[in-house]
C-alpha positions in Angstrom: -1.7 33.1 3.0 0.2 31.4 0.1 1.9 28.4 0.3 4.2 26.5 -1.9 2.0 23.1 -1.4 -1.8 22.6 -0.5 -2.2 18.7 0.4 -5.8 17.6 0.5 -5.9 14.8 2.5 -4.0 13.8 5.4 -3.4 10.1 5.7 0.3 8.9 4.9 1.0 9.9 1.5 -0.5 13.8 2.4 1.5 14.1 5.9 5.2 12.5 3.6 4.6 15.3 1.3 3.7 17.9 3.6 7.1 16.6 6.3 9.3 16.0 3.0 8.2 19.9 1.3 8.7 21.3 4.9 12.1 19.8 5.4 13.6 21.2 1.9 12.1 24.5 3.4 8.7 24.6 1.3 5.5 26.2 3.3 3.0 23.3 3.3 -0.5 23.2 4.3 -2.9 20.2 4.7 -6.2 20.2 5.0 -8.2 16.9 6.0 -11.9 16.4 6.8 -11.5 14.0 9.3 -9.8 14.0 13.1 -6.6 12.4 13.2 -5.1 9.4 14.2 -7.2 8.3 10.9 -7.5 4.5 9.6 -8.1 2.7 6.7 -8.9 -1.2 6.0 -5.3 -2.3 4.7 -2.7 -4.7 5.5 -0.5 -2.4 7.8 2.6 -3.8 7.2 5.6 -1.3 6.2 7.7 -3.4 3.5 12.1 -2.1 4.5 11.7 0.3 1.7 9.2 2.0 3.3 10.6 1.9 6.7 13.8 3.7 5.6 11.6 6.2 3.7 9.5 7.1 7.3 13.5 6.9 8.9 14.6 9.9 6.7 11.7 12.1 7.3 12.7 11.3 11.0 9.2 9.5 11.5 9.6 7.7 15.1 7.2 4.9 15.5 6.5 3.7 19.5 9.0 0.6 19.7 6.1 -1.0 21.7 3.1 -0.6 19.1 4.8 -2.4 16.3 6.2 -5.6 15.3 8.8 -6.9 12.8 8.5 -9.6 10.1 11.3 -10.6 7.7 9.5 -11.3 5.2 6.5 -13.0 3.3 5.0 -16.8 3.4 2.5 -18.2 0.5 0.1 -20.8 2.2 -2.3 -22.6 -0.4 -3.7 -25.5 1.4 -0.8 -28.1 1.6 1.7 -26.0 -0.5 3.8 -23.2 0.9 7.0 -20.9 -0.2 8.7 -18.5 2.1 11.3 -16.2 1.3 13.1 -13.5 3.6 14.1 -9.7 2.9 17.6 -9.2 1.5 17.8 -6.2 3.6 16.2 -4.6 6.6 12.6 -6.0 7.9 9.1 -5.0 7.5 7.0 -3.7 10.6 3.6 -4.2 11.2 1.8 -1.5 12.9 -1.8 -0.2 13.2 -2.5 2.4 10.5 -4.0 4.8 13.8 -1.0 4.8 15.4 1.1 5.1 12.3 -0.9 8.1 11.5 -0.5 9.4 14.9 3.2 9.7 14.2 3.1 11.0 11.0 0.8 14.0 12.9 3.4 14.3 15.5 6.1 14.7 12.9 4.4 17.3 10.8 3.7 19.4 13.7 7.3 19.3 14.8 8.7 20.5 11.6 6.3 23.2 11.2 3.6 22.1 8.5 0.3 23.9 9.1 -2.4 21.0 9.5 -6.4 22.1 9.1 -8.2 19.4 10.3 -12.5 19.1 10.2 -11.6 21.0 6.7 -13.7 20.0 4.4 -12.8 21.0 1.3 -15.8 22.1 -0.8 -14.5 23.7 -4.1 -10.7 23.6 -5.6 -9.2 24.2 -8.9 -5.7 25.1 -10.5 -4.2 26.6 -13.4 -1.1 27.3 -15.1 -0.6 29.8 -11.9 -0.8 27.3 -9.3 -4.1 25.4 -7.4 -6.2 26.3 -4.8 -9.0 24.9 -2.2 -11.7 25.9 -0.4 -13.0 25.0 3.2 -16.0 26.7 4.9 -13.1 29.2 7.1 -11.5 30.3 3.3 -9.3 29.8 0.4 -6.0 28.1 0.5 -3.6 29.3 -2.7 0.0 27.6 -3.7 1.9 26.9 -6.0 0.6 23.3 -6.4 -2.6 21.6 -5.7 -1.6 18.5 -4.0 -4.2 15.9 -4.4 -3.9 13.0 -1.5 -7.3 12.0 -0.7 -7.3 8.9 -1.7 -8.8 5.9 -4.1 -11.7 8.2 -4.5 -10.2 11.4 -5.1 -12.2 14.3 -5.4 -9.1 16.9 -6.5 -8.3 14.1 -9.4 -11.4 15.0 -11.4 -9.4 18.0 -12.6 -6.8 15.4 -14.7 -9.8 13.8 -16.2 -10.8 11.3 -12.9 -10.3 7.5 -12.8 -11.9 4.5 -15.3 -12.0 1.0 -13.0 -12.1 -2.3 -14.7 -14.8 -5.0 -14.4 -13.5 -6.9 -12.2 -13.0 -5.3 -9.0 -11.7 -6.2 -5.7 -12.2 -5.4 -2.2 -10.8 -5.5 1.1 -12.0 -6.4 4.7 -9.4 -5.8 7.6 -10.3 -6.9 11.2 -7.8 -7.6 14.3 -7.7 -10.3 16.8 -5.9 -10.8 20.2 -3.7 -13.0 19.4 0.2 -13.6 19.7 1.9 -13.3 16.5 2.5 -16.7 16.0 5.3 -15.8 12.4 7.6 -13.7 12.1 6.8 -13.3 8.2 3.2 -11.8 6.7 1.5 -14.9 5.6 -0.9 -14.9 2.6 -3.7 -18.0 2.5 -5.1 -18.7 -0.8 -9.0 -19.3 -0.8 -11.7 -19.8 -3.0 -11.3 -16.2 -4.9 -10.2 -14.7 -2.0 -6.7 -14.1 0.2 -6.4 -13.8 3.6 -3.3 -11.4 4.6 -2.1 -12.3 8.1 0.5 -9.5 9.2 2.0 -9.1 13.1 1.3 -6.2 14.4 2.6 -4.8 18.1 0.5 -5.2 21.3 0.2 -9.3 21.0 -2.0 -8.4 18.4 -2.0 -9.4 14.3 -4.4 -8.0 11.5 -6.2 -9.8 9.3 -7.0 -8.3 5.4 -9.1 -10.3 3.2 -9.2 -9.5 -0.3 -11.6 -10.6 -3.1 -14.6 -9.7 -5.6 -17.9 -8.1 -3.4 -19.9 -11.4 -4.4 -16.9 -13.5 -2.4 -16.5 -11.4 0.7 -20.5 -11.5 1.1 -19.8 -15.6 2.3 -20.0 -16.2 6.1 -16.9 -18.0 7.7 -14.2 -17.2 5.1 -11.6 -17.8 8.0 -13.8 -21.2 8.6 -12.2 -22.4 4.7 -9.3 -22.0 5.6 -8.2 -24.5 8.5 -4.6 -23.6 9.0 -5.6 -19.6 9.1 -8.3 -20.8 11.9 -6.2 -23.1 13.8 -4.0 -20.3 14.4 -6.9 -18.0 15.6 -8.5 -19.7 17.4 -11.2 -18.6 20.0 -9.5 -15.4 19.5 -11.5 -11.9 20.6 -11.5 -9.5 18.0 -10.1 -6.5 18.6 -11.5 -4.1 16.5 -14.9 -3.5 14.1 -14.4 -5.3 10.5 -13.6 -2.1 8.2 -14.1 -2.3 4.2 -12.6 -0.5 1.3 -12.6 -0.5 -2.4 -13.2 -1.2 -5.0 -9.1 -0.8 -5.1 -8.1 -0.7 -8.8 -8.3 3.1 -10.0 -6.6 3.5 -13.7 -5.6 6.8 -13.4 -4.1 8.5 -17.3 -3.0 11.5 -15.4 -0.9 12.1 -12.7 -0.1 16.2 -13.0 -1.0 18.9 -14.9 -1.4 22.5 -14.8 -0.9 23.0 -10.6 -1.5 20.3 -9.7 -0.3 16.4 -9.0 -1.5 13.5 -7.3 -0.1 11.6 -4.9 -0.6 7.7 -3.0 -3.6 6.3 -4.0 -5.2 9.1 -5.5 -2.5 9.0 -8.1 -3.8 5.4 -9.1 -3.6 1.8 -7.6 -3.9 -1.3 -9.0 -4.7 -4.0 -5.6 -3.0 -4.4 -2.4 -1.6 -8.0 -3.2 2.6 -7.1 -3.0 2.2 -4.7 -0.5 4.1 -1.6 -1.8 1.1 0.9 -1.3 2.5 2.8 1.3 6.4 2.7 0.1 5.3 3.7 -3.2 3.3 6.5 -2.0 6.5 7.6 0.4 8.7 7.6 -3.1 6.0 9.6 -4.9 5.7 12.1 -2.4 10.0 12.3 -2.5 9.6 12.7 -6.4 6.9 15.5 -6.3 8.6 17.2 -3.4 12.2 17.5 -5.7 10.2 18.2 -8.7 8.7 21.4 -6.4 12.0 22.6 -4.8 13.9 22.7 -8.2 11.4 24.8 -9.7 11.3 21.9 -12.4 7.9 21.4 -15.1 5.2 19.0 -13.3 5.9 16.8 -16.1 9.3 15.7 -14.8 7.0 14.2 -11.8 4.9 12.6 -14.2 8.2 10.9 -15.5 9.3 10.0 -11.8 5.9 9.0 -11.1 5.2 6.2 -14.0 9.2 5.1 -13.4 8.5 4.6 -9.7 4.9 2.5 -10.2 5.8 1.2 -13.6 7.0 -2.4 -11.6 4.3 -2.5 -9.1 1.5 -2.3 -11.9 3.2 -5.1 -13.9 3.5 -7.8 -11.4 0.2 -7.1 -9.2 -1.6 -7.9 -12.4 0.1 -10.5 -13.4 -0.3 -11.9 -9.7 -3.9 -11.2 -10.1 -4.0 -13.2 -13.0 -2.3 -15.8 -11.4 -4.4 -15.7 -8.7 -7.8 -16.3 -10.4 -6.8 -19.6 -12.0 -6.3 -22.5 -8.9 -4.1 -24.5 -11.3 -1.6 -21.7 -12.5 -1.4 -20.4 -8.8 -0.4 -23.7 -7.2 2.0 -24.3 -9.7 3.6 -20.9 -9.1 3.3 -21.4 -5.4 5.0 -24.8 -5.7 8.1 -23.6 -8.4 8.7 -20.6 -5.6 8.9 -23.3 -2.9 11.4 -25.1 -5.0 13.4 -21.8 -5.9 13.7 -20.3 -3.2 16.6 -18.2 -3.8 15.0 -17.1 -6.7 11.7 -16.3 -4.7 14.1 -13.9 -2.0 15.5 -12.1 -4.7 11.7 -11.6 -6.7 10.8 -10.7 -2.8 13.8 -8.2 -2.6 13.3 -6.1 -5.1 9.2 -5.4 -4.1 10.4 -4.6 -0.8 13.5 -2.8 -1.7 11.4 -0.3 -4.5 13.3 -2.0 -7.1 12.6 -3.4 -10.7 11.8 -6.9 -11.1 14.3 -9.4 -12.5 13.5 -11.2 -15.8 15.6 -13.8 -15.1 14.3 -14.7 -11.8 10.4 -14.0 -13.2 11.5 -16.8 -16.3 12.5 -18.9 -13.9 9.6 -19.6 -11.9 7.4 -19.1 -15.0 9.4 -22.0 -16.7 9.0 -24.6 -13.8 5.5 -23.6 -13.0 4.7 -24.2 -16.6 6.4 -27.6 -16.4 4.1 -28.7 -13.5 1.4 -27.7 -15.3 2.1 -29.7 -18.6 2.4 -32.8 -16.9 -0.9 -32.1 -15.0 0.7 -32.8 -11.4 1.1 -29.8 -8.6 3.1 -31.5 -6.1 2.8 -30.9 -2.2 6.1 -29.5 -2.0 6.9 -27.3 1.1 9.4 -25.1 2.6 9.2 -24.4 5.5 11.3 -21.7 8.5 
């Protein structure tokens, strides 16, 4: 059979384009390797953007398996900033159960889903793209590559080149009771902890760093606020890895074929935006599809869309690295806070940053810095 898409991979940003292409009437099939529900070692929190996105493919997520946070709290030993959404809330939910629902949605709007389909071979030209599992060939129109940070289908738009630096991440749960309604990031020694509610009296923890860093015992130990709040707390599931997470990708589409999510490149999970993003993407690819239109207007949408997120994660990054630098920002979004809620705003909203608001907390952070003094200055909610 022919279809108009064939989505390898079936985590989030495979199952949004398959829903979105099936509900402006496109024949979609998926093929995944794995069994669903399917997890990964992320954050799991849905930024508003992201939970209007899963809203409009009519993506229903069990009320008693998630939890809400308004928004996001920076927590670097004495110092802290918090800012609130503009618009909407975040939800924190397992990435098992968010996958479960994206399953149950795809199967209720008709998309053909393979699973245990390993795909061995695949290629495309300017007549469409294809794969290949061991029970046959899958043609369309478009190849759609959605397997991931380590693609396989990207090695036919030249692959990814990674930097020297790379990063990592360790997720883990604990039963616990959410005790904020906001995701909270500690700073560490070359490492973050990302602290996000999730639903079942449960919250996930994410830490983020270089191999060498993650390899220490008793990061959670360093940080006494983080462990006060845990506690004696049982974990609730296994620790799960994943990375390296920056993947500088040149091409995004090309001759039948596009990528989408993280296959289509990533830069870190600091802001949060990896599965909105991936939502928008698969929304840009499905329109460029349905009007018949070149792959390179996707290509266009695509860099638009991402062109923000890569910007400021690495400039966070680079803030991050240097203790000094990062207390001082940490410190000027404490004392801005207005400014910090509208920074906050647009990441969550999908929007571009302000240059205004960025100057702003540049300029105070730099004037902290050039008198040598980080204040403990708080905010607290």
């Amino acid at each position: 059979m022919t279809y108009d898409l064939v989505v390898v991979g079936g985590g989030p940003a495979g199952l949004a384009t398959a829903i979105l292409g099936r509900l402006d009437g496109l024949r979609v099939v998926v093929l995944e390797r794995r069994r669903p529900p399917l997890d990964k070692a992320c954050g799991e929190g849905l930024m508003p953007a992201g939970v209007r996105r899963l809203g409009e493919m009519g993506v229903v997520l069990p009320p008693a398996d998630w939890a809400p946070f308004a928004g996001v709290r920076f927590i670097d030993g004495e110092l802290e900033a918090v800012a609130r959404f503009g618009t909407g809330q975040g939800r924190g939910i397992r990435r098992t159960t968010l996958s479960a629902a994206l399953v149950e949605r795809a199967l209720a709007v008709g998309v053909d889903l393979r699973f245990d389909a390993d795909v061995t071979r695949w290629g495309a030209d300017a007549a469409g793209g294809w794969a290949e599992t061991r029970d046959g060939r899958y043609d369309g129109r478009v190849l759609v590559g959605a397997d991931g940070l380590h693609s396989r289908v990207r090695s036919l738009l030249g692959g990814a080149s990674a930097r020297r630096h790379q990063r990592f991440g360790i997720r883990r749960h604990y039963a616990v009771a959410p005790w904020s309604h906001h995701v909270e990031v500690y700073f560490g020694d070359g490492f973050e902890a990302y602290v996000t509610p999730i639903g079942g009296g449960e919250v996930g923890v994410a830490l983020l760093g270089e191999s060498a860093v993650l390899r220490r015992h008793d990061l959670v130990a360093s940080l006494p606020r983080l462990a006060a709040h845990l506690g004696d707390a049982a974990p609730t599931s296994a620790s799960r890895g994943a990375g390296p997470l920056e993947q500088v990708v040149r091409h995004t589409a090309g001759r039948g074929v596009a990528l989408v999510g993280d296959a289509s490149g990533y830069v870190d999970a600091l802001t949060g935006e990896g599965l909105t993003l991936a939502f928008a993407q698969a929304r840009a690819l499905v329109d460029t599809v349905v009007k018949g239109a070149p792959l390179a207007e996707y290509v266009v949408a695509h860099r638009a869309l991402t062109r923000s997120y890569v910007e400021l994660t690495r400039l966070l990054l680079a803030v991050t690295r240097r203790r000094a630098v990062r207390r001082a920002v940490i410190a000027a979004l404490a004392e801005e806070p207005t400014t910090f809620e509208r920074l906050l705003s647009a990441i969550a909203d999908g929007q571009h940053l302000e240059l205004r608001a960025l100057g702003r907390v540049a300029g105070r952070a730099a004037t902290d810095l050039a008198r040598g003094l980080v204040s403990p200055r708080t905010q607290r909610s």
